[in-house]
C-alpha positions as CSV (number, residue, x, y, z in Angstrom):
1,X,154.4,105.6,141.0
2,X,152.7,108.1,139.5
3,X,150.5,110.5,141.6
4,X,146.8,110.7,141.0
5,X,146.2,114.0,140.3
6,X,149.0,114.0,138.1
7,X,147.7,110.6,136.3
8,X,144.4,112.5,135.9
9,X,146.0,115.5,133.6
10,X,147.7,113.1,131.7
11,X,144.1,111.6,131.0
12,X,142.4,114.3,129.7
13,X,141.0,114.5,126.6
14,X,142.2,116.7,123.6
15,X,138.9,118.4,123.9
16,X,139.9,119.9,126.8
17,X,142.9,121.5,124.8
18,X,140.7,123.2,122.7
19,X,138.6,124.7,125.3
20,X,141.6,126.0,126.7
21,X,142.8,127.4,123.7
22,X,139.7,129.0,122.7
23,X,139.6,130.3,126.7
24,X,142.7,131.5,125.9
25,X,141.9,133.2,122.7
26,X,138.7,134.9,124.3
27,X,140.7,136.4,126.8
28,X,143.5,137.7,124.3
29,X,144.2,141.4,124.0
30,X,142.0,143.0,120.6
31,X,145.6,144.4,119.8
32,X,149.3,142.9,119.6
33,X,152.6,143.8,118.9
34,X,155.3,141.9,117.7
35,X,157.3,139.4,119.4
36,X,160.5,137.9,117.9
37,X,161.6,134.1,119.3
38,X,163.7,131.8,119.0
39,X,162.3,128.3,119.3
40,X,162.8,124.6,119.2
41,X,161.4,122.7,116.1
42,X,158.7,120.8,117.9
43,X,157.6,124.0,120.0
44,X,157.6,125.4,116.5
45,X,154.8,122.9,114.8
46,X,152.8,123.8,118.0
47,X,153.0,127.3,117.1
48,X,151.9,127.3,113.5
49,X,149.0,125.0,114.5
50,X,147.6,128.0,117.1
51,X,149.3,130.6,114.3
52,X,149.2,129.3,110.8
53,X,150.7,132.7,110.0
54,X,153.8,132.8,111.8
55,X,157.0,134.4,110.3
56,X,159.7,131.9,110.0
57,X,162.9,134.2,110.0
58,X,165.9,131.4,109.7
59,X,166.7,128.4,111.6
60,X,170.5,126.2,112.7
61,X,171.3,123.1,113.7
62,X,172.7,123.4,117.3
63,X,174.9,121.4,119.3
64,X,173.8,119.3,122.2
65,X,175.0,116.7,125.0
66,X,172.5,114.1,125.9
67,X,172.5,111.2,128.0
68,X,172.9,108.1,126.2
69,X,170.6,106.3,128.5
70,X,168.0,107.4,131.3
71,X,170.2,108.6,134.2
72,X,172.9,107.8,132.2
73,X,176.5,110.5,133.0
74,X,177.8,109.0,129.9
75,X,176.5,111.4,127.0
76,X,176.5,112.0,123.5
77,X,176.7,114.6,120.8
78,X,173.4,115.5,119.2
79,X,171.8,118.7,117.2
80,X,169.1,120.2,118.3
81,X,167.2,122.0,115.6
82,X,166.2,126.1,116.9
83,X,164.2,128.6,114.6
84,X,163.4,132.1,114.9
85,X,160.3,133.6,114.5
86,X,158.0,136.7,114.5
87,X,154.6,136.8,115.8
88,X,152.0,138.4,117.8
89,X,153.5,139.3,121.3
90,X,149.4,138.3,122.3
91,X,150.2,134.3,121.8
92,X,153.1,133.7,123.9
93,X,151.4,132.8,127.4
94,X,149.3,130.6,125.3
95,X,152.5,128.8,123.1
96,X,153.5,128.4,126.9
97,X,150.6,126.5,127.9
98,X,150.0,124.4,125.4
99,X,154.2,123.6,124.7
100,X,153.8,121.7,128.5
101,X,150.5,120.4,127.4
102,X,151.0,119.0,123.5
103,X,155.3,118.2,124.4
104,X,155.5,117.7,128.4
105,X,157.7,120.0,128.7
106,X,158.3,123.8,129.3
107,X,159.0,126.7,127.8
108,X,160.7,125.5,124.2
109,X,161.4,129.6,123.8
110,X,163.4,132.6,124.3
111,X,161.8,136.0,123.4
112,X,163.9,138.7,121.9
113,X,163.2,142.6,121.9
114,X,164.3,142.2,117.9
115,X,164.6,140.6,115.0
116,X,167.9,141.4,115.0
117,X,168.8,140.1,118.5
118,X,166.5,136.7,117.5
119,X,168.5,136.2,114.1
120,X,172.2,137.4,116.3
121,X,171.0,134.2,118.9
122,X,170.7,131.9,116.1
123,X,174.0,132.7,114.6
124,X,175.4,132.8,117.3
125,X,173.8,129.1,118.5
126,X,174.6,127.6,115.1
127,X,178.5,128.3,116.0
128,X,178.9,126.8,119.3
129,X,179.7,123.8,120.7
130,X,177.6,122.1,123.2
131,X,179.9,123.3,125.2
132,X,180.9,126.8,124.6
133,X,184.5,128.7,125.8
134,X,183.2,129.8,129.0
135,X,182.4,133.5,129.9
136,X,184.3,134.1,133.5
137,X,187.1,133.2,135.1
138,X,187.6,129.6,135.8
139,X,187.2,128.6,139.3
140,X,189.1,125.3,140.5
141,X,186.3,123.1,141.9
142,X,188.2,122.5,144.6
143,X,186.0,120.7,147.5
144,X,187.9,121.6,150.3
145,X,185.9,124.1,152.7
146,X,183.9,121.6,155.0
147,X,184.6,123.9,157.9
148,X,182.3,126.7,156.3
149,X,179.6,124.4,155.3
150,X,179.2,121.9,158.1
151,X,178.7,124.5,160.3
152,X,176.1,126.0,158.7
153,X,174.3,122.5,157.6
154,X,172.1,121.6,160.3
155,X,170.4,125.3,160.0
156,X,168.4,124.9,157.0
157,X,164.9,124.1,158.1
158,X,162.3,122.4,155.8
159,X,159.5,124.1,157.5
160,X,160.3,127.0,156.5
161,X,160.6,126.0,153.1
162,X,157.1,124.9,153.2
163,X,156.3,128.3,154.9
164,X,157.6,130.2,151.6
165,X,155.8,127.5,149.1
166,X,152.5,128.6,151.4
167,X,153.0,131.8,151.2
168,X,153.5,132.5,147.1
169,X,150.6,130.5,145.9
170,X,148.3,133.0,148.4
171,X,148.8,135.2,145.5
172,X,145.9,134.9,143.0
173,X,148.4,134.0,140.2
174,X,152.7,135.5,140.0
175,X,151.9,136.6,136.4
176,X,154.6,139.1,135.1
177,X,151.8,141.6,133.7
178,X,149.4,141.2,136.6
179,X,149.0,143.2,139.6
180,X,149.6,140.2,142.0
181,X,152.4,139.0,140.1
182,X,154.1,142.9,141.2
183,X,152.5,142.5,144.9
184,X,154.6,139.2,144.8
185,X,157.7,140.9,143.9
186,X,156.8,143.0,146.3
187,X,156.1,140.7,149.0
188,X,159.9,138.8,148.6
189,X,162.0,141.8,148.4
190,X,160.2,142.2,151.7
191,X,161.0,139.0,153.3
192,X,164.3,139.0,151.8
193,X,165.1,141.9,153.8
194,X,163.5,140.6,156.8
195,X,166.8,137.6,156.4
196,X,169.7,140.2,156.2
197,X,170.5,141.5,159.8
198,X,171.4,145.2,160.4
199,X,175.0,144.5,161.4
200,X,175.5,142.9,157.8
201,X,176.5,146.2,155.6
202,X,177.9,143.8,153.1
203,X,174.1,142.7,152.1
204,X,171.1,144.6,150.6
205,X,167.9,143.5,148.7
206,X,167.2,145.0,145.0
207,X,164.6,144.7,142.8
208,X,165.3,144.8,139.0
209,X,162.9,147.1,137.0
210,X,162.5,145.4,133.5
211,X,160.8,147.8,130.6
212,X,158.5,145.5,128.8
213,X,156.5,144.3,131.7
214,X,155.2,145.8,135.8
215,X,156.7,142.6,137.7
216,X,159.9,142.8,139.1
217,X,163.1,140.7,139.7
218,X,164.2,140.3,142.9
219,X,167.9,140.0,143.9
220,X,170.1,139.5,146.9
221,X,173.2,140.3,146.8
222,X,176.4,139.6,149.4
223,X,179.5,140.8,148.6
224,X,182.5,139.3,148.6
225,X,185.4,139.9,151.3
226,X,188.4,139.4,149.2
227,X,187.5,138.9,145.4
228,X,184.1,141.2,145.1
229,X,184.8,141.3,141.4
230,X,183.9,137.6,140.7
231,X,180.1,136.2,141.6
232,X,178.1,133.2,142.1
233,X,174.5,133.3,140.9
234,X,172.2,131.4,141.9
235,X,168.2,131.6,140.7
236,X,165.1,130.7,140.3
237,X,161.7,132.0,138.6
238,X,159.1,134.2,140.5
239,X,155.9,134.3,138.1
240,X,153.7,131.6,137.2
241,X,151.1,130.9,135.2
242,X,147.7,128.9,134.2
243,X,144.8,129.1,131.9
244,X,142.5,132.4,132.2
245,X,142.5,136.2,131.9
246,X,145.3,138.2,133.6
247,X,144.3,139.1,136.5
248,X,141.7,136.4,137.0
249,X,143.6,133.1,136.7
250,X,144.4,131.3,139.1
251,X,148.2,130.0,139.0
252,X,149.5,128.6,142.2
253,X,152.5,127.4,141.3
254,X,153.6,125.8,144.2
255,X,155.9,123.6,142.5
256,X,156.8,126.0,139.7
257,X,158.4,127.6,140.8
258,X,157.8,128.6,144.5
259,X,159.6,125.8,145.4
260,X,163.0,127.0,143.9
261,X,162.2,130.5,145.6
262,X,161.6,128.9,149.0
263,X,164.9,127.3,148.2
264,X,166.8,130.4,147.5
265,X,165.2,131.7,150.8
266,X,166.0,129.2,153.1
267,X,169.9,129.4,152.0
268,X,169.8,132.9,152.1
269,X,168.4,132.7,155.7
270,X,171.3,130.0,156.9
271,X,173.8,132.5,155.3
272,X,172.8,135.1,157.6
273,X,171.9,133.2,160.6
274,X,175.5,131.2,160.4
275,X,177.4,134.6,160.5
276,X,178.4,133.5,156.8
277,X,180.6,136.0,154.4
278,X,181.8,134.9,151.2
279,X,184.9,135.5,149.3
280,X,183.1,135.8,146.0
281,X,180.1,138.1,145.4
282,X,177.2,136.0,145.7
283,X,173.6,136.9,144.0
284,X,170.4,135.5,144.8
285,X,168.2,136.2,141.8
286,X,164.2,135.1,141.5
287,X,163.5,136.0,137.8
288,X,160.5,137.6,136.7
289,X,158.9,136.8,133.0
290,X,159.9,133.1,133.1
291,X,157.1,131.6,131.7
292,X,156.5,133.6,128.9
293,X,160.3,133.5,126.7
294,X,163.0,133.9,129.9
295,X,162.8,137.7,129.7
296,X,163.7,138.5,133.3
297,X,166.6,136.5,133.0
298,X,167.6,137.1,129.5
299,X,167.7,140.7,130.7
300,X,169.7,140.3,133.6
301,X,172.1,138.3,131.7
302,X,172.6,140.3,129.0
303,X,173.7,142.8,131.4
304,X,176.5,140.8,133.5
305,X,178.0,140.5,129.8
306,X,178.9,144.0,129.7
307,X,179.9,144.6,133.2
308,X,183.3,144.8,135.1
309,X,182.3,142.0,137.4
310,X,182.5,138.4,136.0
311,X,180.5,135.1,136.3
312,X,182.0,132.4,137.8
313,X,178.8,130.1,138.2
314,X,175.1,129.8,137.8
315,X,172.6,127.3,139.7
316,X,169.5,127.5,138.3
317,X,166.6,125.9,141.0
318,X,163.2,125.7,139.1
319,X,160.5,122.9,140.3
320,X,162.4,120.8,143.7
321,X,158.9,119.7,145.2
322,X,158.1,116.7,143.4
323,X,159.7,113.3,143.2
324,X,158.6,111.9,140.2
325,X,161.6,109.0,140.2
326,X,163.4,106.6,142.7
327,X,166.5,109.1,141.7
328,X,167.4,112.4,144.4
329,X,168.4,115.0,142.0
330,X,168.6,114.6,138.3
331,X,171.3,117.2,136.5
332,X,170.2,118.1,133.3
333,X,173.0,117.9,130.8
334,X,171.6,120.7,127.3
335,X,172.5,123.7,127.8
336,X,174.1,123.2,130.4
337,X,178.0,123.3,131.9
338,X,179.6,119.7,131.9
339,X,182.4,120.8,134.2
340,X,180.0,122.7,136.6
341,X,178.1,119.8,136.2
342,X,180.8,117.2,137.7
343,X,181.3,119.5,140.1
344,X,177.9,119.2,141.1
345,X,177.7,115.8,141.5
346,X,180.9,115.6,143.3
347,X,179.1,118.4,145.7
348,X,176.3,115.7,146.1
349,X,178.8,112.7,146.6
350,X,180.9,114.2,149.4
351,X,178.4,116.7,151.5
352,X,174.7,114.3,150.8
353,X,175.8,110.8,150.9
354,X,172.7,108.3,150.3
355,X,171.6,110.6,147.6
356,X,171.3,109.7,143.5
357,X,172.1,111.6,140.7
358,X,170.8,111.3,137.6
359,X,170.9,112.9,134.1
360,X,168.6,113.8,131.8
361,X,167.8,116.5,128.9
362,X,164.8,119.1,128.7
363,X,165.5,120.8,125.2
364,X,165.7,124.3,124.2
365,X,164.9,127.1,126.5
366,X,162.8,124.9,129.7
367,X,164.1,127.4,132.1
368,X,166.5,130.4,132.9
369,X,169.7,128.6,132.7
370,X,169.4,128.7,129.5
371,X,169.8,132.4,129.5
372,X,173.1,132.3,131.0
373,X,174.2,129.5,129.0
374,X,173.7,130.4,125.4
375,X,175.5,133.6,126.4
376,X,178.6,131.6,127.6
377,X,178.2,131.9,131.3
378,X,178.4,128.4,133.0
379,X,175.4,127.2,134.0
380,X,173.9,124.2,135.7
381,X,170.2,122.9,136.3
382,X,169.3,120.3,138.9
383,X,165.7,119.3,139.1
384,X,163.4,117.6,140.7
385,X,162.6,114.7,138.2
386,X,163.3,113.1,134.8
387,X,162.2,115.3,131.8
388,X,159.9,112.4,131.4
389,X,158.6,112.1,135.0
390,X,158.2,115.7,136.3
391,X,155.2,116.9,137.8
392,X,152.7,117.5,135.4
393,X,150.5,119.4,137.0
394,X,152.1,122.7,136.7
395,X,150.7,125.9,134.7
396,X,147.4,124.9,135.9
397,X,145.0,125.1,138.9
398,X,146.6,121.9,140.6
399,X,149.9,123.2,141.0
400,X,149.5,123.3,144.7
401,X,151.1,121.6,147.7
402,X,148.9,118.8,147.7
403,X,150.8,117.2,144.7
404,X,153.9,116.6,146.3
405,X,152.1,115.1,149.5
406,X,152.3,118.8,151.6
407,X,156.4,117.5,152.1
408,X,159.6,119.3,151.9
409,X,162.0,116.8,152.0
410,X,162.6,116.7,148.0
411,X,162.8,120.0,148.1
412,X,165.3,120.0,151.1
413,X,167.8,118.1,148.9
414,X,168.7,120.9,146.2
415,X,168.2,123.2,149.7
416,X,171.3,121.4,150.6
417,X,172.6,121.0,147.1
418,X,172.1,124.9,146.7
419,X,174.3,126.3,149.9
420,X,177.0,123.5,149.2
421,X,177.4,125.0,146.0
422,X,177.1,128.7,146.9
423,X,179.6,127.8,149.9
424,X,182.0,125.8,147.8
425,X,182.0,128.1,144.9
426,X,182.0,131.1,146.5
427,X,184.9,130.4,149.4
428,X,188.4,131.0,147.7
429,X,190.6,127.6,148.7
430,X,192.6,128.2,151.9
431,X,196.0,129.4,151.3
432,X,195.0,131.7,148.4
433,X,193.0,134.3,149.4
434,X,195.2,136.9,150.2
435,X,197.5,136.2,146.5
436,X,194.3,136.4,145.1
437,X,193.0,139.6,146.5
438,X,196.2,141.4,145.9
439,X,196.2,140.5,142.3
């Protein structure tokens, strides 16, 4: 059933999109420089119709795996078309915006700090699979280390989910180029560090400095007892966004994506409370410049490409507040890992029986899995709904508690989901450890 505050956004009139996006245009900076993105097709004809101007620099077929039904884990092959573009760096908030208004959906784009690296992403796209060789070692999705997780189980709390969804959305808006959105950063690396206990030497709090923009990402990171060298990552966006000027909007994004954060939080918290200590590295990353082209994560995973230490895994947690479907946890199958995937599901089969899975597909770029996965990594991307049947309400004003009912227990599930998978992943099976530190 769909909620009424979400059934009244899908009832507004196109008029209201062109106030918004001459609001939007009002409020745009008198100069610009330029941005280079790559793009899906649709997001595209959005685009031209805001910019008729835009640069079209090259585009590729690229390879996909959809469900071949709703909820369906049977999938099938299917191209996806991506372009790359340049345009004015002053449109991109606004191509977000009106992407999840015109197409329902998110994102649809990657920025790139060249032309160069948006032309390398396309030819690099056009010659993969939909499922590319995997960067990382390959771990054995094993599920064998019940011992370390049921333990640790009945400690996540979904009040103090809720407590971290209150908290974010006190912000005036999580922007990237706002002064809240920093004060946000701020505020997490803050309560992160509140989590990790004084004895624990093997865990510290950083914040990532990006270039292009004041907001910061925010990482945990707890290092691994016998095999430091491989890592676990597990994310979710900071900023958010909504109509308006920046430092006057208002963008609660309680469901996108404090949620995910609050998720991140809560495992992060259990970990520490439950005396927990991994075997692999585990990071706990909350992305800054989601909303406008993936830039905090793009970033970040750029970087693990070139370092010593390698990516076994990626969970990406981005909107877990509102049920929009009879289904628990839909795994979305673009872009995404098939065998991390399985694993998932198996994850949800043997430690949260009574749950559902489903699978669905969101297109190019809908949220910071996507970074790691078009650069190899293995990636995964459990959400909260359907791509048809999320909540609809968010990059606006009514992104707030009251549209999942003030409740935690959807976001509980990928809670669970999330330290299953961190535990799992990140515990080397029994028997092994000691081989596999001394290799």
């Amino acid at each position: 059933m769909t909620h009424p505050l979400v059934l009244q956004r899908l009832l507004r009139p196109l008029a209201l999109a062109v106030a918004l996006a001459a609001g939007l245009a009002a409020a745009l900076p008198a100069r610009a420089a330029p941005a280079w993105l790559t793009l899906s097709a649709d997001a595209l004809v959005v685009l031209q119709r805001m910019v008729p101007q835009t640069q079209v620099l090259g585009q590729a077929e690229v390879a996909v795996a959809r469900p071949l039904a709703p909820r369906s884990a049977a999938l099938e092959a299917a191209t996806e078309t991506i372009v790359a573009v340049e345009v004015d760096d002053q449109w991109l908030e606004m191509l977000s915006l009106m992407v999840h208004r015109e197409l329902q959906r998110c994102g649809g784009y990657v920025f790139h700090a060249s032309r160069a690296e948006a032309l390398a992403t396309l030819h690099r796209l056009s010659g993969s699979p939909a499922e590319p060789t995997a960067v990382g070692p390959a771990p054995s999705y094993a599920i064998d280390n019940a011992t370390q997780i049921l333990p640790l189980m009945p400690l996540l709390q979904a009040s103090h989910l809720m407590a971290t969804v209150d908290s974010l959305p006190a912000f005036q808006n999580r922007r990237y180029n706002s002064t809240h959105g920093v004060a946000a950063s701020d505020w997490l690396a803050e309560r992160w560090r509140t989590l990790i206990p004084a004895t624990r030497r093997d865990a510290r709090v950083v914040q990532i400095t990006h270039a292009g923009w004041p907001q910061k990402s925010v990482m945990v990171e707890i290092l691994g007892t016998t095999r430091a060298d491989e890592m676990v990552v597990l994310g979710g966006h900071l900023d958010s966004i909504a109509p308006g000027t920046i430092e006057g909007s208002r963008a609660p994004g309680a469901d996108d994506n404090a949620s995910g954060i609050a998720s991140l939080t809560e495992v992060i918290r259990v970990m520490m409370a439950g005396g927990y200590r991994p075997s692999r590295t585990l990071r706990f990353i909350a992305y800054a410049a989601e909303e406008v082209g993936l830039r905090g994560s793009g970033e970040i995973a750029a970087d693990f490409l070139g370092r010593a230490d390698k990516v076994v895994g990626v969970m990406q947690l981005d909107m877990t507040a509102f049920q929009g479907d009879s289904t628990d946890i839909w795994l979305y199958t673009d872009y995404t890992n098939a065998a991390q995937n399985a694993f998932l599901a198996t994850l949800v089969s043997r430690y949260l029986p009574g749950y559902t899975v489903g699978y669905s597909a969101c297109g190019y770029a809908c949220s910071d899995h996507a970074s790691w996965h078009t650069r190899g990594f293995r990636a995964s991307f459990p959400h909260e709904a359907s791509n048809a049947n999320y909540n609809r309400a968010i990059h606006t004003v009514d992104d707030v508690t009251a549209i999942f009912g003030n409740d935690p227990q959807h976001m509980l599930k990928f809670t669970k989901l999330a330290l299953v998978y961190a535990v799992e992943l990140g515990t080397l099976p029994r028997g092994s450890r000691g081989a596999l530190a001394a290799r």
